[in-house]
ZANUVO-809341 format. One line per 10 residues: number of its first residue (from 1); their letters; for each residue z, x negated, y negated of N, C-alpha, C. Coordinates in Angstrom, 3 decimals. Layout:
NUM> a> Z,X,Y,Z,X,Y,Z,X,Y | ... $
***
This chain:
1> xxxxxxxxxx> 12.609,7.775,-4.080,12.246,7.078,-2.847,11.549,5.759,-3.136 | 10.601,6.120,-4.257,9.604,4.345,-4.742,10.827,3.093,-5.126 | 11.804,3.694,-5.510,12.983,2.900,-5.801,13.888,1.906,-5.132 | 13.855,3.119,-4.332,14.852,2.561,-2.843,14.027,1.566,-2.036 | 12.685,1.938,-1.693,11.927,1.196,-0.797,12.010,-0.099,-1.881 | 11.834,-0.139,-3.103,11.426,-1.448,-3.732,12.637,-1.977,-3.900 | 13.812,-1.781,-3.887,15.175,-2.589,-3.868,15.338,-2.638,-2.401 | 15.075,-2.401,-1.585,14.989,-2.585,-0.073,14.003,-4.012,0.481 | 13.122,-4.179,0.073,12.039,-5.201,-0.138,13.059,-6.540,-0.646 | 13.162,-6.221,-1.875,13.916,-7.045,-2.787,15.468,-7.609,-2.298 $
11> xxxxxxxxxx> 16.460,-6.157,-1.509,17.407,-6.784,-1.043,17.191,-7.889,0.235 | 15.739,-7.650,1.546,15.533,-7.969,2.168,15.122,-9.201,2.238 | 14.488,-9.947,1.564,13.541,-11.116,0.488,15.168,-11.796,0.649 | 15.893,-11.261,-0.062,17.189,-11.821,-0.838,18.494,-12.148,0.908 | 18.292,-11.457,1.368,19.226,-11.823,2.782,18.861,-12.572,3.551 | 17.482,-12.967,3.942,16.730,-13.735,4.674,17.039,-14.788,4.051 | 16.938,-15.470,2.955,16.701,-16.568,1.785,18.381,-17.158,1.699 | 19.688,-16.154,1.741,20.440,-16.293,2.148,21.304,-16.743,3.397 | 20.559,-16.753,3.899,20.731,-16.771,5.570,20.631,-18.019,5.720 | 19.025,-18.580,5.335,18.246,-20.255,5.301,19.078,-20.741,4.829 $
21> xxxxxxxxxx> 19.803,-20.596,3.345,20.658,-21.555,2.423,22.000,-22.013,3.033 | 22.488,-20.737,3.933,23.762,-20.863,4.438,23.617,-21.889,5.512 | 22.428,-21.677,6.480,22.908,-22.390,7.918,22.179,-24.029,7.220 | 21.374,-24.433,6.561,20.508,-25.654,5.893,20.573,-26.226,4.780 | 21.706,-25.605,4.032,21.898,-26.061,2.830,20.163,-26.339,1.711 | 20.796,-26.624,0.785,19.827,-25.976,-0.464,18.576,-27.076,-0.362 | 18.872,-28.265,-0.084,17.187,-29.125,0.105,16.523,-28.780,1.149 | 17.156,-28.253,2.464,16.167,-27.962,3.522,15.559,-26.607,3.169 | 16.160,-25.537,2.557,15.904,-24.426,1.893,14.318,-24.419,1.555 | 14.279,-25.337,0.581,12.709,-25.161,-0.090,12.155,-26.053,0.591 $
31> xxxxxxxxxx> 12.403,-26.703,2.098,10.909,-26.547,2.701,11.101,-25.987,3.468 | 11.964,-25.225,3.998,11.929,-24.029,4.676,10.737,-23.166,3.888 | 11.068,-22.710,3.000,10.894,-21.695,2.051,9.469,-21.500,1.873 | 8.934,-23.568,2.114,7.310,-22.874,1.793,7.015,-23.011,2.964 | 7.527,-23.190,4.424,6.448,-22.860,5.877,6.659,-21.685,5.863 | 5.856,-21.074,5.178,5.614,-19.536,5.593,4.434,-19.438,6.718 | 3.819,-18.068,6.885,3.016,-17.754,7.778,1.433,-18.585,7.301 | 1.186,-18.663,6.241,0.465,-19.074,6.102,0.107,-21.118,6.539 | 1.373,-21.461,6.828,1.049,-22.926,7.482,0.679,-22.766,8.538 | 1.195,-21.803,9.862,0.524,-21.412,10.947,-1.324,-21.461,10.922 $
41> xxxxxxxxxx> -1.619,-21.151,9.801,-3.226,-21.131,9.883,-3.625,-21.619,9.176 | -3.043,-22.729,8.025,-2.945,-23.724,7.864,-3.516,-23.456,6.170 | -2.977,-24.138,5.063,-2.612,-23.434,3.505,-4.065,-23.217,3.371 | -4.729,-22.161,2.561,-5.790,-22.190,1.801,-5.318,-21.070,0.613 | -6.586,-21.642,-1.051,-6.022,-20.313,-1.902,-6.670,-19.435,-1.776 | -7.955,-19.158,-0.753,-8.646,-18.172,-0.981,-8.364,-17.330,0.475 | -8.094,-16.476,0.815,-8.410,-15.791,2.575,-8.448,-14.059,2.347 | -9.563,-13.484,3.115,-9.195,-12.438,3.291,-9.089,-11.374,4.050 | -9.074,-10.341,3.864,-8.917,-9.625,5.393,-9.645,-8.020,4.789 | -9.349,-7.325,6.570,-9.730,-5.963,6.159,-8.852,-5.295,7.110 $
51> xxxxxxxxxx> -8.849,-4.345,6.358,-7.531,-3.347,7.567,-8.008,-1.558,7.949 | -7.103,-1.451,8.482,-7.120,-0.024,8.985,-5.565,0.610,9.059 | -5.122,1.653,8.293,-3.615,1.874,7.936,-3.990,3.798,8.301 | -3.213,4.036,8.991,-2.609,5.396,9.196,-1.620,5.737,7.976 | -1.799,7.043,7.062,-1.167,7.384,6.253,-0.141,8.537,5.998 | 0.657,8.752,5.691,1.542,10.230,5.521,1.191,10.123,3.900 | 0.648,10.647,2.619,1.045,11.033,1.728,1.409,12.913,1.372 | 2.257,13.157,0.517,2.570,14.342,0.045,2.867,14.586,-1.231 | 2.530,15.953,-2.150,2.996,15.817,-3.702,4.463,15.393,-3.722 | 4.721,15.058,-4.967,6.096,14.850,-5.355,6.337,16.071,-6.124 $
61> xxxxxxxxxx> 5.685,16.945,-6.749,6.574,17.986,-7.605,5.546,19.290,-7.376 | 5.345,19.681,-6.147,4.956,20.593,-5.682,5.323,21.042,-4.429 | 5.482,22.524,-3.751,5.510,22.583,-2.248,4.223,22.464,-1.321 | 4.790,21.362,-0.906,4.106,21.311,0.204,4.251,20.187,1.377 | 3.574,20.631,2.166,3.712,19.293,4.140,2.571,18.393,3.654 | 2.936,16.803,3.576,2.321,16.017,3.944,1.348,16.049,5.336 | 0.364,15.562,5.730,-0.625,15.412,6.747,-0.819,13.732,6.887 | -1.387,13.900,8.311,-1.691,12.176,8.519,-3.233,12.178,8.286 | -3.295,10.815,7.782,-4.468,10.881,6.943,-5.184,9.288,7.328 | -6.078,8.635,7.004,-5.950,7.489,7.449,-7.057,6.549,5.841 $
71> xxxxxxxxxx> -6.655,5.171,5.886,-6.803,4.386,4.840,-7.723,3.234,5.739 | -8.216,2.795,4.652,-9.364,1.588,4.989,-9.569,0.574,3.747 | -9.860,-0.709,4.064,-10.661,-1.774,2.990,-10.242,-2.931,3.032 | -10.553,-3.684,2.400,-10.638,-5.145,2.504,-10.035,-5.950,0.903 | -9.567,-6.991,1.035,-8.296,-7.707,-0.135,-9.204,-9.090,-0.072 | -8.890,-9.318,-1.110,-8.917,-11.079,-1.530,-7.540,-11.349,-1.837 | -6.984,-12.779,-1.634,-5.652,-13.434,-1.365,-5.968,-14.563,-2.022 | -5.255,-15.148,-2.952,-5.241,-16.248,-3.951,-3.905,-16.472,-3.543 | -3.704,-18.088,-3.162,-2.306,-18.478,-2.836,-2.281,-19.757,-3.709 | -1.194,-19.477,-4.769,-0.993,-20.924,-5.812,-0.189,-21.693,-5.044 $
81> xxxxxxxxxx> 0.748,-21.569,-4.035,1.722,-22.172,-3.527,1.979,-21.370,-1.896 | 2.562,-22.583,-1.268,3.165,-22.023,0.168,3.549,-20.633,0.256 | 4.427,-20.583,-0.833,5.492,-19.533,-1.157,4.683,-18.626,-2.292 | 4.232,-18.407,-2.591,3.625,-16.862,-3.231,2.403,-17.009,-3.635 | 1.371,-15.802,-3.980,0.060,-15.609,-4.376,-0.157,-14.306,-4.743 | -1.517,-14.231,-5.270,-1.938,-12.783,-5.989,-2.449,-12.155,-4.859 | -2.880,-10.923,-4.862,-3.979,-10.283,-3.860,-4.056,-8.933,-4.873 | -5.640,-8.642,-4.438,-6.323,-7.370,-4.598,-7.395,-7.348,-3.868 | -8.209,-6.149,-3.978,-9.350,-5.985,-3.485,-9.762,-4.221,-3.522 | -10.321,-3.705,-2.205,-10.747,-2.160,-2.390,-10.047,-1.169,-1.511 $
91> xxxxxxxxxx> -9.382,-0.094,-1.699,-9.312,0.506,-0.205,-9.606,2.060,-0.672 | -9.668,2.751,0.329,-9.886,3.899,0.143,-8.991,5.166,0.900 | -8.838,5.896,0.397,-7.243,6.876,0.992,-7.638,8.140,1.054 | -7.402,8.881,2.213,-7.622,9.931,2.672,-6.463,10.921,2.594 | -6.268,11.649,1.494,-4.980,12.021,1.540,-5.233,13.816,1.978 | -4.284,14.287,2.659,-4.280,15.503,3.320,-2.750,15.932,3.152 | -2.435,17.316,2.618,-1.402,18.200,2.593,-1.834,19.722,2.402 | -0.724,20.123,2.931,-0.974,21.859,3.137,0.349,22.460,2.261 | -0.033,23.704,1.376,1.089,23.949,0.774,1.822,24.908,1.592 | 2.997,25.055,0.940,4.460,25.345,1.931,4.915,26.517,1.188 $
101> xxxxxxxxxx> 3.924,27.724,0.936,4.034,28.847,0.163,3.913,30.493,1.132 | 4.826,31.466,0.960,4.567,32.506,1.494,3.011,33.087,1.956 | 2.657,32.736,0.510,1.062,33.571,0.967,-0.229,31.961,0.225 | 0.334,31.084,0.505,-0.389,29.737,0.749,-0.099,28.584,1.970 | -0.689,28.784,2.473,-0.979,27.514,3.612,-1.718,26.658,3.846 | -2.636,26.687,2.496,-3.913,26.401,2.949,-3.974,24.739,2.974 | -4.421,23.599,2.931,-5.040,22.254,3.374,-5.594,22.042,1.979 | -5.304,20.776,1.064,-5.862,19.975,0.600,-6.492,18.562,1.062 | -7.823,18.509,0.650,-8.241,16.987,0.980,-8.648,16.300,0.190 | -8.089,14.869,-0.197,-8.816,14.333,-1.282,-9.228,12.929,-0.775 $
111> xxxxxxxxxx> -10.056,12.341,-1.591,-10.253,10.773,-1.078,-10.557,10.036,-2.952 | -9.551,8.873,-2.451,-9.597,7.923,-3.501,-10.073,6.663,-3.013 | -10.580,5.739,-4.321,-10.682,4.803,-4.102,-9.776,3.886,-4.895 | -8.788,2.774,-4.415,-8.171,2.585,-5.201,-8.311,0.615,-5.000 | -7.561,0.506,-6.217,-7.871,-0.880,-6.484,-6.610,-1.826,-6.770 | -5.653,-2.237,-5.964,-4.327,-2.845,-5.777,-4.270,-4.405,-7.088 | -3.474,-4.396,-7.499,-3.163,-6.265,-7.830,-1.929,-5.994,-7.546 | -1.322,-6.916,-6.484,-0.055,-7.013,-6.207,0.135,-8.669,-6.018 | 1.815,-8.582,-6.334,1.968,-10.308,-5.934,2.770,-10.638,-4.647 | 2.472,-11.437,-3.783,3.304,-11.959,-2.278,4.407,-12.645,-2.388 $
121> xxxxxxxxxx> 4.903,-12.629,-1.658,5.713,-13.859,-1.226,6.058,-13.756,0.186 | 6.116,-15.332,0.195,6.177,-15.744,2.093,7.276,-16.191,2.147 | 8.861,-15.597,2.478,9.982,-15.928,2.298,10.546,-16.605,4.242 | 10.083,-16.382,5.001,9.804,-16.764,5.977,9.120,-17.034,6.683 | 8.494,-17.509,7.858,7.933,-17.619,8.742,7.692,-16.451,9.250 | 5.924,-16.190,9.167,5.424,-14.580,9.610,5.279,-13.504,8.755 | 6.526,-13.496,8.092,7.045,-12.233,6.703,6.464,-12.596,5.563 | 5.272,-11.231,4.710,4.754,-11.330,3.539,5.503,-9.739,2.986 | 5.809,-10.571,1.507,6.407,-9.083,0.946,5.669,-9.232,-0.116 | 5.453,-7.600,-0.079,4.582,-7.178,-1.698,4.867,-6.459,-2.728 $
131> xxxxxxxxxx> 4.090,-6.683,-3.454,4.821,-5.668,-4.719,4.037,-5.741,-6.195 | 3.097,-4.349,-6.524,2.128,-4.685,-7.523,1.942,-2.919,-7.982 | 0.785,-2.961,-8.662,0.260,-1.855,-9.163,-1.213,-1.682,-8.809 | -1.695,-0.427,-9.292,-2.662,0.212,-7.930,-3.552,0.950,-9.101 | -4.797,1.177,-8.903,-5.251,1.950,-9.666,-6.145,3.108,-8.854 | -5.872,4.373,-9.035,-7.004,5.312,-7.718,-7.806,5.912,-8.885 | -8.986,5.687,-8.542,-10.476,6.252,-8.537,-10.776,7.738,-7.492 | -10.514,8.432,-8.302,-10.698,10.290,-7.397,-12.322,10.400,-7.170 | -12.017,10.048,-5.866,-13.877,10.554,-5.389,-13.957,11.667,-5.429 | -13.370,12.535,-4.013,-14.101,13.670,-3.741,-12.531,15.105,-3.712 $
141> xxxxxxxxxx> -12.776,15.960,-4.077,-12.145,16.896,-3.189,-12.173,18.358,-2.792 | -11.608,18.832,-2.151,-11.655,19.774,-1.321,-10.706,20.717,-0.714 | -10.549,21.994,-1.106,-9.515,22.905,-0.786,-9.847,23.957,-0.416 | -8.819,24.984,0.177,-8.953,26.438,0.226,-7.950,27.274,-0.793 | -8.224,27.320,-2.450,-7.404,28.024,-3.011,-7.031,29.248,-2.862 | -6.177,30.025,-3.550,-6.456,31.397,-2.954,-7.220,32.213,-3.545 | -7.802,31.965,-4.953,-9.072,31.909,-5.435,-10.721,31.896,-4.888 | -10.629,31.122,-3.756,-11.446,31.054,-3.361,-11.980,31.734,-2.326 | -13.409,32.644,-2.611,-14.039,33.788,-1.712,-14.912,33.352,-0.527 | -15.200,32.336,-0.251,-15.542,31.725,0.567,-14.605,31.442,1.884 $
151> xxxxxxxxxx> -15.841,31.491,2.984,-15.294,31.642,4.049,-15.298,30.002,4.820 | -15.171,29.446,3.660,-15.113,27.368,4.032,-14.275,26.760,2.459 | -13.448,25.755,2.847,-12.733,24.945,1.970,-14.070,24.446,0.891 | -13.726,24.920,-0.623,-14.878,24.074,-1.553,-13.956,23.321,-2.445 | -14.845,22.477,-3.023,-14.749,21.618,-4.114,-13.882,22.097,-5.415 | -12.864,21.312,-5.905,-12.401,21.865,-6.522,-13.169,21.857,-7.919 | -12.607,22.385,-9.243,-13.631,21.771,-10.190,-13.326,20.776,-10.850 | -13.816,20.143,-11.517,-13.995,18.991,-12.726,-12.396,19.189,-13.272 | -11.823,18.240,-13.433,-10.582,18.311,-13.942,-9.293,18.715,-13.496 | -9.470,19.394,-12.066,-8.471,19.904,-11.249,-7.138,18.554,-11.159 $
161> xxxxxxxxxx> -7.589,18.099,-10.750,-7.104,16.040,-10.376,-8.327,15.045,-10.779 | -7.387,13.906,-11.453,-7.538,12.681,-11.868,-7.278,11.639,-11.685 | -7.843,10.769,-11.734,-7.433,9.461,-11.396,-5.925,9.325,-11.833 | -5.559,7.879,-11.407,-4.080,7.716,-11.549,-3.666,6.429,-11.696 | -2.528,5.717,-11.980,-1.808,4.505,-11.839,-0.767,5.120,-10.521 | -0.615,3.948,-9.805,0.593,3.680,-9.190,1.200,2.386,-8.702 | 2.045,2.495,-8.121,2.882,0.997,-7.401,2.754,1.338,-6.062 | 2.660,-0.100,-5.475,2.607,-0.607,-3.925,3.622,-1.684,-3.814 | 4.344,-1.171,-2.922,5.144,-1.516,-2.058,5.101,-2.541,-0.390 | 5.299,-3.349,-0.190,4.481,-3.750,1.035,5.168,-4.752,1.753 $
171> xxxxxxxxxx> 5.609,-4.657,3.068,6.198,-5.498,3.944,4.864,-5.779,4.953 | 4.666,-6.969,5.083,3.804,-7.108,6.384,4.083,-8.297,7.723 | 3.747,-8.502,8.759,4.373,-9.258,9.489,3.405,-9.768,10.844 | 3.128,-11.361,10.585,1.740,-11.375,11.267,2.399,-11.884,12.920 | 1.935,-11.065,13.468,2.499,-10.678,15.270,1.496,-11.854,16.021 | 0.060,-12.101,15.815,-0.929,-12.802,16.552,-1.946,-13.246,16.457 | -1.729,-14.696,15.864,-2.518,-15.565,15.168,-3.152,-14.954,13.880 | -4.962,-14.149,13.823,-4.948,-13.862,12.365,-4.487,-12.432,11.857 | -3.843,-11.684,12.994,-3.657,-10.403,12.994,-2.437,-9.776,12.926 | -1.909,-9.095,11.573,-0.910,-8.359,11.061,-0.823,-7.145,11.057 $
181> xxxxxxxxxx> 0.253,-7.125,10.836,0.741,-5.366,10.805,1.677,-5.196,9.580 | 1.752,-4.023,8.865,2.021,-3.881,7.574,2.951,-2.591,7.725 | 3.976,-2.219,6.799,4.141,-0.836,6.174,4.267,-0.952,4.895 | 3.471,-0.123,4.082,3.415,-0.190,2.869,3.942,1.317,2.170 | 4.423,1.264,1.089,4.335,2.292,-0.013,4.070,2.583,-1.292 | 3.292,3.979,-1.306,2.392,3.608,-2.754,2.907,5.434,-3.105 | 3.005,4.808,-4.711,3.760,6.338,-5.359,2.044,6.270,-6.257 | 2.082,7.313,-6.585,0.472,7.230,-7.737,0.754,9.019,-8.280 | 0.805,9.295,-10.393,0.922,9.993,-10.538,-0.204,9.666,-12.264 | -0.258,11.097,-12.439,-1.087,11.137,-13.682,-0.684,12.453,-14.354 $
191> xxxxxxxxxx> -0.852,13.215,-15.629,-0.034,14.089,-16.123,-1.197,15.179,-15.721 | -0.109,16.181,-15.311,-0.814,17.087,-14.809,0.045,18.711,-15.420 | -0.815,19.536,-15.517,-0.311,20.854,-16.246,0.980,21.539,-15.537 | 2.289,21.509,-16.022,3.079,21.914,-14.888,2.799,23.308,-14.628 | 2.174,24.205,-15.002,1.416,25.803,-14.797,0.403,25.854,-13.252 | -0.277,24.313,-12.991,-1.149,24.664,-12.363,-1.008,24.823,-11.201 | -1.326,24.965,-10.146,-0.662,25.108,-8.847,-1.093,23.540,-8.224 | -2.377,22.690,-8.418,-2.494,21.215,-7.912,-1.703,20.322,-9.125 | -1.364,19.217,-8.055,-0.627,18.253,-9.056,-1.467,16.958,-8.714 | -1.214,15.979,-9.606,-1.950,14.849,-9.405,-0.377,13.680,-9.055 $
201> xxxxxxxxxx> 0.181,13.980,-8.856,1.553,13.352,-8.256,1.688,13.291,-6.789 | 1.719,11.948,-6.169,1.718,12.083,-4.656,2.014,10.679,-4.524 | 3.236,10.526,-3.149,3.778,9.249,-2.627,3.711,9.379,-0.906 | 3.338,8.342,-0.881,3.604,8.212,0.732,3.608,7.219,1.389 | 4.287,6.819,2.888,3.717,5.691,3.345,2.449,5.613,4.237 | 2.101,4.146,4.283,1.076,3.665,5.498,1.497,2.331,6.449 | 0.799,2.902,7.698,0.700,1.580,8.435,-0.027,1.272,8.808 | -0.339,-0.401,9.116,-1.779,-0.718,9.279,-1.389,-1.883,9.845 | -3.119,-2.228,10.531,-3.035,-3.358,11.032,-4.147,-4.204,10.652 | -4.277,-5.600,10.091,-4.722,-6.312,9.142,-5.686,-7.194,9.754 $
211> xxxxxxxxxx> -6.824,-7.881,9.813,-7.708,-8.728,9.699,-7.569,-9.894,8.975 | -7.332,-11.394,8.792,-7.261,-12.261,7.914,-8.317,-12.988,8.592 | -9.797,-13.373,7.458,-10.787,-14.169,7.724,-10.347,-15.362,6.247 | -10.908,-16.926,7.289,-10.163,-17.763,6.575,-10.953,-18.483,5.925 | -10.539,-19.225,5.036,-11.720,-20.686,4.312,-11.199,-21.493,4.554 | -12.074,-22.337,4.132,-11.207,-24.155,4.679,-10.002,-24.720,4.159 | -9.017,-25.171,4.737,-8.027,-25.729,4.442,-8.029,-26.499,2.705 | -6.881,-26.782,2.458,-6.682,-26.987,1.068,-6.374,-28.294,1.660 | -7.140,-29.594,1.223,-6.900,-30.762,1.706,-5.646,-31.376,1.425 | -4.513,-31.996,1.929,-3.566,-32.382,1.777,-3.475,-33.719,1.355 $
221> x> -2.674,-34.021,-0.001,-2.460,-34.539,-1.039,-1.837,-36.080,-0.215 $
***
C-alpha cells in the first residue's frame, strides 16, 4: 500500500506538470511551475504551521481492526525556491487497534512522538506534495493482554514496542488563505519477534487540517 500511495503522488506531480507543458508550452511551464501556493502569501524560506489530523493506523503483520485515533503538532518549512523546500518539526500520534482473534478483542493504545524530514514540492497553484522519512519516539502504552489479571488496560512492559523509522507520504491543498487540508501516509516498522503476539509494524492514513503562520517576505531581487 506505502508503494502505491507513493507512485500515486509521483504519477500525480507528473500529470498535472504534463497538462501545463501541453496547453503553454515549455517556457511558460517554469513560471507556471514556480506560482505555486506559496506566491498567494507571498515567497518566504521560513513559515510554519500547526495542525490537527484524524488518524486510521493498523498493524501490518498482525490481526487486527485499525481505530480512529487523532494526531497533533507543529512543522518548520524552509523554501529554497518557488517550487520546492524541506520541512520537519514535532507531532504526536495516537494510535488505537483491537485484535481480530477468537478469544482476543481486546484495544491497544499507544502514543508516539515522531519527528518527520520530508521534501515539498509546489507543482501547482494550491497543491503541496510530500515525501520524506519519519522517526517515532514510543512514549506511552497500554493494553488489555490476555495475560493480564486486572480489571483495567495496563502498561505494557519495557521492550514490548520500540521506536521506529518510517516514510510519509503527503498530499496537501490550501482551500483558504493560510488554511490547508492534507491526507497523508505514514508506514513505520522496527524488528519485532515474529512469536510475540504485539508487533511494532503499523501503517495508516491521516487527515488534517493545517495552520500556516508567516515571516516576512523574501525581498524581491
Amino acid at each position: 500500500m506505502c508503494k502505491n500511495f507513493i507512485f500515486f503522488l509521483f504519477s500525480f506531480c507528473f500529470i498535472l506538470c504534463g497538462q501545463k507543458s501541453t496547453a503553454q508550452g515549455s517556457g511558460l511551464l517554469i513560471q507556471q511551475y514556480g506560482k505555486s501556493n506559496v506566491d498567494e502569501i507571498g515567497l518566504r524560506k521560513w513559515n510554519y504551521d500547526a495542525h490537527l489530523l484524524l488518524n486510521r493506523f493498523n498493524t501490518t503483520d498482525r490481526e487486527t481492526k485499525g481505530k480512529i485515533g487523532f494526531s497533533a503538532g507543529g512543522s518548520v518549512r524552509y523554501n529554497f525556491k518557488k517550487s520546492y523546500g524541506l520541512r520537519t518539526g514535532i507531532d504526536i500520534h495516537s494510535i488505537n487497534y483491537a485484535y481480530d482473534l477468537a478469544n482476543d478483542t481486546s484495544k491497544d493504545q499507544l502514543l508516539f512522538l515522531s519527528i518527520p524530514l520530508t521534501g515539498r514540492l509546489y507543482p501547482v497553484k494550491r497543491v503541496t506534495l510530500e515525501l520524506g522519512l519519519v522517526y517515532n519516539f514510543l512514549l506511552k502504552t497500554k493494553g488489555d493482554p490476555p495475560t493480564n489479571l486486572e480489571e483495567f488496560p495496563v502498561t505494557y512492559p519495557e521492550g514490548t514496542f520500540s521506536n521506529s523509522f518510517g516514510v510519509l507520504a503527503a498530499v496537501h491543498y490550501t482551500f483558504w488563505k493560510r488554511f490547508s487540508a492534507s491526507i497523508q501516509y505514514q508506514f513505520q516498522k522496527n524488528n519485532t519477534n515474529p512469536v510475540q503476539r504485539e508487533t511494532n509494524g503499523f501503517a495508516g492514513f491521516m487527515l488534517g487540517v493545517h495552520y500556516t503562520f508567516l515571516t516576512p517576505k523574501i525581498p524581491v531581487n
